[in-house]
Each structure stands twice: as structure tokens, then as C-alpha cells.
N, C-alpha and C positions, 0 to 999 in steps of 0.2 A: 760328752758334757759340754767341752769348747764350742762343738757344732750346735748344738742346741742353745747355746748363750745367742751364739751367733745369729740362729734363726730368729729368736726373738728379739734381738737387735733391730734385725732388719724389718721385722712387721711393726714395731713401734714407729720407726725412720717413717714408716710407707704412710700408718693412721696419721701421724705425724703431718706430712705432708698434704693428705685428702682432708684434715682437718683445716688445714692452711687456706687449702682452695676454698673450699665451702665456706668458709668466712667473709674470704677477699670478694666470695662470690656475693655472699648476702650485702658487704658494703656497698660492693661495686651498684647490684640494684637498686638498693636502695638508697643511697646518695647522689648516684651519678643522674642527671636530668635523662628522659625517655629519648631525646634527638640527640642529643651523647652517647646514647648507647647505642644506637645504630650508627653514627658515626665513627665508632670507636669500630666497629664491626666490621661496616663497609672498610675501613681504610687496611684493617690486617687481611679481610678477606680480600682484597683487590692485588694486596703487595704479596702477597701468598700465591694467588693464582700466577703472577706475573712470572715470579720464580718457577713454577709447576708448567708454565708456559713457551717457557724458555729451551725445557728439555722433552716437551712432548709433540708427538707429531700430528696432534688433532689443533683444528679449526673453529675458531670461537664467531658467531654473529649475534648481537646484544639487538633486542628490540624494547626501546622503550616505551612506553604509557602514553607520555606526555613531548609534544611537541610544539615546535615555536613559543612564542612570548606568553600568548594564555592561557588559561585554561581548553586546551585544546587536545581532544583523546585521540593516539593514535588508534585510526580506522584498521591497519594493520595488527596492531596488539590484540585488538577486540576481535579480527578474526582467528589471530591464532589460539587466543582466549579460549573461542566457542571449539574450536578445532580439538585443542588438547582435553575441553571437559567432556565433547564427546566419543572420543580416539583412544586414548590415556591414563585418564584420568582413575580409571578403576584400577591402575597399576599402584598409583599412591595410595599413602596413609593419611597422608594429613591434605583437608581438602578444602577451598574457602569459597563461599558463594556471593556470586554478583548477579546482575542481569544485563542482559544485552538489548535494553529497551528503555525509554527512560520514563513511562510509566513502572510501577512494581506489581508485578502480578508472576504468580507460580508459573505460566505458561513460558515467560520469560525467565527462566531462574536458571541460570547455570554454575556450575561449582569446578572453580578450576585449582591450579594448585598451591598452597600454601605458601607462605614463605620460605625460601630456603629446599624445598622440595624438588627432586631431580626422580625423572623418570624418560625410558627407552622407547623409543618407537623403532617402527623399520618400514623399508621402500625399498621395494624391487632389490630385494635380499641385501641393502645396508641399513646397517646400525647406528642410530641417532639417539643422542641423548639430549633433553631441554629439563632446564632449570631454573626457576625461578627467585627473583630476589626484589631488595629493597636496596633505593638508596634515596638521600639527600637534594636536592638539586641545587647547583651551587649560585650565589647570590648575582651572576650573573647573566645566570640561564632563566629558564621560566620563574613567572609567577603565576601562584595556584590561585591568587587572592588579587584579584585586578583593583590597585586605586590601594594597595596596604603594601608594608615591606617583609610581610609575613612569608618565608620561602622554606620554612622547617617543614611543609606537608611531605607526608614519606611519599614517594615514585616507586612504581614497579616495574620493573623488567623482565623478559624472557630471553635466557642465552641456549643459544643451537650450538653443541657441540658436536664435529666428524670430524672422521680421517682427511686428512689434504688431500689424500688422493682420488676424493670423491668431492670432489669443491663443484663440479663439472654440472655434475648429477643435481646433485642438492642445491644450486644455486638457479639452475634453468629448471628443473621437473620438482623437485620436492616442493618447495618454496610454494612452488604453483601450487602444487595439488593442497597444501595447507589451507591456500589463502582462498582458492574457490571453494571446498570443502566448509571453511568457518563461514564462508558469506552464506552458502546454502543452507546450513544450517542455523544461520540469524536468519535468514527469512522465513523458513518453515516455522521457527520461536514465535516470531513476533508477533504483537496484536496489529491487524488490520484495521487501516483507517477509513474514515467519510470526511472527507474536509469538503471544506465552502471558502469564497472568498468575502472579506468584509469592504463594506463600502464605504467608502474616502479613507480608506488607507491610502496613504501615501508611498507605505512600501511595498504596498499590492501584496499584501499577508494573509496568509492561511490558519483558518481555526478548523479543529476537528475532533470531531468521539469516534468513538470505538466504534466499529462497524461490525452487528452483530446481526447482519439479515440474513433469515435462514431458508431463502430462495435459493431450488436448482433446478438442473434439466429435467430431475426424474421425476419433481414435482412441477414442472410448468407446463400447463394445459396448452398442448401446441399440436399438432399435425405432425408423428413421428418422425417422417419422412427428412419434412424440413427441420425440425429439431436436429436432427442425427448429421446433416450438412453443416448445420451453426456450429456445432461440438466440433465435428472433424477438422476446419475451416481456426477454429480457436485452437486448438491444441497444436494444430503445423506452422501458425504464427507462432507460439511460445516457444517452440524448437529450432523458429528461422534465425535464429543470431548471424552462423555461416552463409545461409540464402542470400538474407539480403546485403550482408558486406559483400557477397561475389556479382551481385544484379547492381551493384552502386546506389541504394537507395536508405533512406534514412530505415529500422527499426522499427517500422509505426504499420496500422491499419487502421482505418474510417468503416462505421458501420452507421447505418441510415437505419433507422427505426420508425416507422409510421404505421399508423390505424386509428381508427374511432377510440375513442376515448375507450377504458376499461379491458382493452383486448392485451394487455401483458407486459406494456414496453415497459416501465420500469423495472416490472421482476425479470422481466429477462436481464435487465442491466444487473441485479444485484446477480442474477445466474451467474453471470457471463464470470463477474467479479468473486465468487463462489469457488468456479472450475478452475481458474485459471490462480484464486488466491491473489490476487493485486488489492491492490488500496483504490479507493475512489473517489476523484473530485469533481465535484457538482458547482461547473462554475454557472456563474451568476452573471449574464452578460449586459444585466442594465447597472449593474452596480460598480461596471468596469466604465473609467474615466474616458481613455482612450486606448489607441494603439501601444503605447508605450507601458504602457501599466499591462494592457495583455501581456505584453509578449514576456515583463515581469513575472508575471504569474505561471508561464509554462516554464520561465527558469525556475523557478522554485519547486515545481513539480518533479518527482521522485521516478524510477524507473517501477516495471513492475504495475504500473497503475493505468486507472479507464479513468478519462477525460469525457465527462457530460455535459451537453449544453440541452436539457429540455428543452421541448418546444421550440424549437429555434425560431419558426416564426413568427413567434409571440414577442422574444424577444427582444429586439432590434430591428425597425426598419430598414434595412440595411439597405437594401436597393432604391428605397426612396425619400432617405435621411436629404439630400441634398437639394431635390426638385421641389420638397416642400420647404425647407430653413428658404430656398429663394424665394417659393411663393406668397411668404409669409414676410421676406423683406419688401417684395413689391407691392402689398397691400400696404406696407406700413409707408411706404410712398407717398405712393398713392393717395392716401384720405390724409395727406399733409398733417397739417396742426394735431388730427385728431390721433391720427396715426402714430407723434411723439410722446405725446396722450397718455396715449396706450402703454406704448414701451416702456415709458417711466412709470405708471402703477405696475407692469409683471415685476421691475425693477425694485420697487417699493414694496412689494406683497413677497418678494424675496425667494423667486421660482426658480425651479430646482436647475441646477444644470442638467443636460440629458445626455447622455452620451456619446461621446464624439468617435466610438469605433466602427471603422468602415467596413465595408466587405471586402476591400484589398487587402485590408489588417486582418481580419477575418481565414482567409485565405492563407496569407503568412504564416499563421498561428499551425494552419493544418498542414501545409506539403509546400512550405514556402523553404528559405534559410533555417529562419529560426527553430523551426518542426524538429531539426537534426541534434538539436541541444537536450540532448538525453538517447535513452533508447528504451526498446520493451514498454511499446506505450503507443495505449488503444482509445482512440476518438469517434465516441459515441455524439449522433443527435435524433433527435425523436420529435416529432411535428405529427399532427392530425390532422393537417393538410399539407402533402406532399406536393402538390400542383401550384403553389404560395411560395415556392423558394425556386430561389434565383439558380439556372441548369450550373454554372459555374462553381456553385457554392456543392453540387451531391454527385456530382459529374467522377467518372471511377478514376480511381487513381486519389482523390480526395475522398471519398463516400466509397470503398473498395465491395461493398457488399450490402445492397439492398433486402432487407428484412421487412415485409406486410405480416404486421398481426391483425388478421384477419377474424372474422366473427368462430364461434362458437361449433366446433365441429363436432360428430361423434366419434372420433377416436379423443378430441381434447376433451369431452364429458367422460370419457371413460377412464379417465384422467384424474378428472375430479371427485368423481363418484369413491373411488381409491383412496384419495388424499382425506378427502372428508368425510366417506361411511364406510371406509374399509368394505368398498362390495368391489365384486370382478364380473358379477353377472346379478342379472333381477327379470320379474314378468313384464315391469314397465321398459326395459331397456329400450325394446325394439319399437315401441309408442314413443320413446321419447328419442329415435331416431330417426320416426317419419317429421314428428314434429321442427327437429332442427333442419330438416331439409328445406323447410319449408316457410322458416323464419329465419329473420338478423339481429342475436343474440351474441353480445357480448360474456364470452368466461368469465367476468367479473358478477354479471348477473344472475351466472348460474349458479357459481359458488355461493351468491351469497340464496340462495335457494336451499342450497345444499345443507345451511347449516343448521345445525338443529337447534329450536327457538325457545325449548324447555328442556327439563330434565327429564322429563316422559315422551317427546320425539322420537318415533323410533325412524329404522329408514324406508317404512312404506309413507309414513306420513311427509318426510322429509322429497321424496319423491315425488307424490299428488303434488306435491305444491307446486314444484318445478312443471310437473304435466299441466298445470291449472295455468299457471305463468303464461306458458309457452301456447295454450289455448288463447290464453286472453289477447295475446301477443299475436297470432295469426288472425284472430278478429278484426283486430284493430288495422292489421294492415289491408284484409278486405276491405274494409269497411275507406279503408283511407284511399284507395285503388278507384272503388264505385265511384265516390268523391271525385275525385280527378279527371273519371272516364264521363260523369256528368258536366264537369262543368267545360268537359271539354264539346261535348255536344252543343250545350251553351253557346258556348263562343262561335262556336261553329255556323250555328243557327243564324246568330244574328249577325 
């Protein structure tokens, strides 16, 4: 009977007590401010581990969020971030989502782990534990809030816990494999870009959208042969990191793109940028100031990415910016009075400046100094007159790989025929292979043949067309042949 007093003693003492706490708990909530209460948290959690720390043999390294004075995210957090929600993460319960992009899209969404959440990994048969937390940042370290004295934003951290006697391992090899790991896999996340540059910026700035062109090898109408060198040629560049640090040379390749208009060059560029996954920037070389704003622009520029300058010819005089600005100061000489005339209405009618980048800046830009300030980064130019540019400017070593898109072949119709009639074979094929031997037909021409012009096209009609085309098109060049061969008589004659 004693003993049973007793027992119920002591289970009153116990409700007694868990009633106490759930009380103090609900006060504690609800009275005490939200940054008090992780303050109250962090400080017994911290002087608790310190004790726990004192007599245990494992190794603590903290990696915070946020670094220096502003809002600044450590690049490291974010890769062990992406690391643990790909590695990890399905070992936790509680699990919180961010994105590793700073647009918001599902491609980007990663879930890494909650607050307070601890979970194990392992490498090369050691055990590691990483746990996440929150703290405070104290009023003399960052601000989250630049130009306010606001410093209550919560901070995250990730602490890596191991044995000391694995400090070795984990500090030179793990560490590694974490942080190349989370980068790999932010890049394979991310959305790929198309930037451009804007003109009179002064900080030589880049705008950009999403880059959604859905150009590849398997679909660009090219001459197998040399398709299948471009691919090979692109992918032992992506792999050269080791190569070219043992050759001493910057991380970079030049490719030269030239043909008639319509024959592929840009979709090969968006190809090129497809295979390999890079971003792409289209710069804009009338819209660049000088030298100095270039060479801006490739610091700003990202690894991972293809560097275009269409047409290059087109766009910069380069090799003759200087023989004309003087011949045009000698004329103004020259016809005196009228000459100042002059100068003061371009003056007054408020003519545009025109660009002051040379082709030794030019040059720099591609396999000079500056070229070396990044790595993993491919310099596309493309011109429809390659016999227009200066031999220094495509010369190998700068321009590493001369690419002609050439006219319209039948292996690249066969090509086409695939992409856009889903055929492999037909009774026109071999008509319309005497045909292209016989004419200079751009793949742009054909395709747009190819495409069916109603919703009752079927692909014999879609084919006559292309056969009728390609007729009309071998006429005309008879016919423009005779012409030439006459009036070459002509001249002759007389």
C-alpha cells in the first residue's frame, strides 16, 4: 500500500513538472520576441557544444552563408548546399527548399536541410556528420540591409563534424570532392543564358534571357563527316582543363565560321552551345566604346560560355578605322573655311561617336593578356566574306579551327527531309540528288521547301516543290552562264 502511495507520488511530481515546462514553453513563445528566441538558442546551444567539445575527439569546421560587410553569399555554402541536397539529403526528415539560381524556376530548386538537422555521409570508408543551423549576426559583423542598422536577419550555417584523426583526409580530399561535386551540380541546374552588351554603358553591362534554342548536331544539316570533327574537336576542349595548364596556355578556343548567307552559322553556334551546355554572349562590337570597355566586358564574362562577334566584318572597320579618320582630317584641311564648315554642323547635328576599338584591342580581347582572365571559354566569329578580314585577326592559334558552311549537300538534305517530313527514303530522293549536284543551294532554302504550307501538304507535294525550286534554280543559272558566255564574245569581238 506504502509502495503504491509512493508510485503515485511520484507520477503526480513527473505531470507536475511536464506541466510546468509546457507552460513556461507556451510563455516562453509567446512573449518572448522571434530573434530572442534564436538568440536564447544559439547562445545555450553554442556554450553546450563547447562543454561537449572539450571532452570529445571529433573536429568541428562551421561554414557560413554570409560573408564580408554585405550582403554577400558565400559561394562555398551554396556549393555544399547543392552537394548535401543532392548526396544527403534523403537521409533527413526535415527538409527546406531554395534555389541555386537567381531567377525562380523548378529546374533550379534544391532542398537542402532544415534547421537544426544533422545527417552522415561517408568517403573512402570515413564517417562524417554535417549539421545545420541558425544564428544572429552580431552588430558588428555583416549587414544584410545595406544603408539600415537592421542586423536581426537569421544566418545559416553548415558544421562538418570528424574524428582528428582524419583532419588529413577531409581537409585536402573530402572538402574537394564536396565543393567540385556542388559546382557540377549548379551547373547542370542552372538556366542557360544569351546575354548582349548595352550601349553607352559605362560599366560595359550585360542584359540577358533565358536561352532556349533548340539547335543540335543531330539536327543541323551539315556533311557528316565534318559534323562528327566539330563534335570530336568540342568535347576534347571541354575535357582540356589538365591539357592546356601542362601546354602553358590560357583555357580558350577560336572558331571561324564563314559561308553565304543561310548555310548554318548561327545554328551551329547555338549547336555548339547545346553540346557543350555553356551560356552565350553576343557581343556587339559597334556598340563597344573602346579598348577599355572591351576588355570590361570579357571580365564580366562567365566561364562555361561561347563568345560571338557576328560578322565580324561588318562590324568594325578595323583595319581601316585609322587611314580613313586621316583622310577625312585632310580633306577638312584642305577645303579650309569650308572644311570648319563642315566640322561644326556634324558638331551641331550631334553625330554619333563611332567606335574607337582597334584591331590590336581586338587581338588582346582573343590570345592577348587579357584572353587568360577566366577559363572554359570559346570565341566564335562568323563573316560571309572570309577574304575581308585582316590574316592576323583568323590566323590559328586565334581562329584554332576554320569551319565553311558550305551549300546544300545530299547527305545535309537528308538531313532535312528527317527533321521536317520524318522521311529516310522517297522516289524523288535520287532526282533531287542529281539536282543539288548541279546547283548552289543554301539549307536554309531547302528547309524552307520543306515545310508544309497547309494542313493538306502531304510529303510528295512538299517534295515537287523543292524538285520545282531546284529546276527553276538550275535554269536560271544556265540561262545566267549563256549571258556571260555572250557577252563575253562581245567584248571580245569588238
Amino acid at each position: 500500500m506504502m509502495m503504491m502511495h509512493h508510485t503515485n507520488d511520484m507520477f503526480m511530481r513527473f505531470w507536475s513538472v511536464i506541466t510546468t515546462i509546457m507552460f513556461m514553453k507556451a510563455i516562453y513563445e509567446q512573449y518572448i520576441p522571434f530573434h530572442w528566441q534564436y538568440a536564447i538558442q544559439s547562445f545555450f546551444l553554442t556554450h553546450f557544444e563547447k562543454v561537449v567539445r572539450f571532452f570529445s575527439p571529433n573536429t568541428h569546421i562551421t561554414f557560413d552563408e554570409y560573408t564580408g560587410e554585405w550582403l554577400d553569399r558565400s559561394k562555398v555554402y551554396t556549393r555544399i548546399q547543392t552537394y548535401l541536397s543532392e548526396t544527403v539529403s534523403c537521409k533527413a526528415r526535415e527538409l527546406k527548399a531554395s534555389s541555386v539560381d537567381e531567377d525562380e524556376d523548378e529546374k533550379a530548386l534544391v532542398f537542402g536541410l532544415d534547421d537544426y538537422e544533422r545527417v552522415t555521409d561517408e568517403f573512402k570508408g570515413v564517417r562524417v556528420w554535417w549539421k545545420s543551423g541558425v544564428y544572429f549576426p552580431k552588430a558588428q559583423s555583416i549587414n544584410l540591409y545595406p544603408g539600415t542598422d537592421d542586423r536581426r536577419h537569421v544566418c545559416m550555417y553548415y558544421r562538418l563534424t570528424f574524428h582528428r584523426c582524419h583532419k588529413k583526409l577531409i581537409t585536402e580530399s573530402y572538402l574537394k570532392h564536396v565543393l567540385d561535386t556542388g559546382k557540377a551540380i549548379a551547373i547542370k541546374k542552372r538556366k542557360r543564358k544569351l546575354f548582349t552588351n548595352l550601349k553607352g554603358s559605362k560599366g560595359a553591362s550585360w542584359i540577358h534571357v533565358e536561352f532556349k534554342h533548340p539547335a543540335s548536331f543531330d539536327t543541323l544539316a551539315m556533311e557528316p563527316t565534318k559534323k562528327k570533327a566539330i563534335v570530336t574537336d568540342l568535347l576534347h576542349f571541354s575535357k582540356g582543363k589538365d591539357y592546356y595548364a601542362k601546354i602553358g596556355k590560357a583555357w580558350k578556343r577560336g572558331y571561324l565560321l564563314f559561308g553565304r548567307p543561310g548555310t548554318g552559322k548561327s545554328t551551329m553556334i547555338a549547336a555548339m552551345a547545346n553540346l557543350l551546355e555553356y551560356d552565350v554572349y553576343d557581343l556587339e562590337l559597334t556598340a563597344v566604346e573602346d579598348n577599355t570597355q572591351l576588355r570590361r566586358l570579357l571580365i564580366n564574362t562567365s566561364g562555361k560560355s561561347i563568345i560571338v562577334i557576328e560578322d565580324i566584318d561588318c562590324s568594325l572597320d578595323l583595319t581601316g578605322q585609322r587611314s580613313k579618320k586621316k583622310e577625312e582630317d585632310d580633306e577638312d584641311q584642305g577645303e579650309g573655311e569650308k572644311g570648319q564648315v563642315k566640322k561644326m554642323l556634324k558638331e551641331l547635328e550631334g553625330e554619333k561617336k563611332k567606335s574607337e576599338v582597334t584591331l590590336s584591342g581586338l587581338l588582346n580581347f582573343i590570345d592577348g593578356i587579357w584572353s587568360s582572365c577566366g577559363e572554359e571559354r570559346i570565341i566564335v566569329f562568323t563573316t560571309n566574306h572570309v577574304e575581308k578580314l585582316d590574316p592576323a585577326l583568323i590566323r590559328r592559334g586565334r581562329m584554332d579551327m576554320h569551319i565553311e558552311l558550305s551549300y546544300c549537300c545530299y547527305e545535309a538534305f537528308k538531313i532535312l527531309a528527317r527533321n521536317y517530313l520524318n522521311l529516310e527514303s522517297h522516289r524523288l530522293f535520287e532526282t533531287i540528288k542529281g539536282l543539288l549536284k548541279e546547283t548552289n543551294v543554301t539549307p536554309a532554302d531547302v528547309a524552307e521547301n520543306l515545310i508544309p504550307k497547309s494542313v493538306e501538304s502531304d510529303v510528295d507535294v512538299c517534295l515537287e516543290n523543292l524538285v520545282s525550286a531546284l529546276e527553276k534554280l538550275k535554269e536560271k543559272s544556265r540561262l545566267k552562264i549563256e549571258e556571260e558566255e555572250r557577252e563575253g564574245e562581245h567584248n571580245k569581238g569588238s
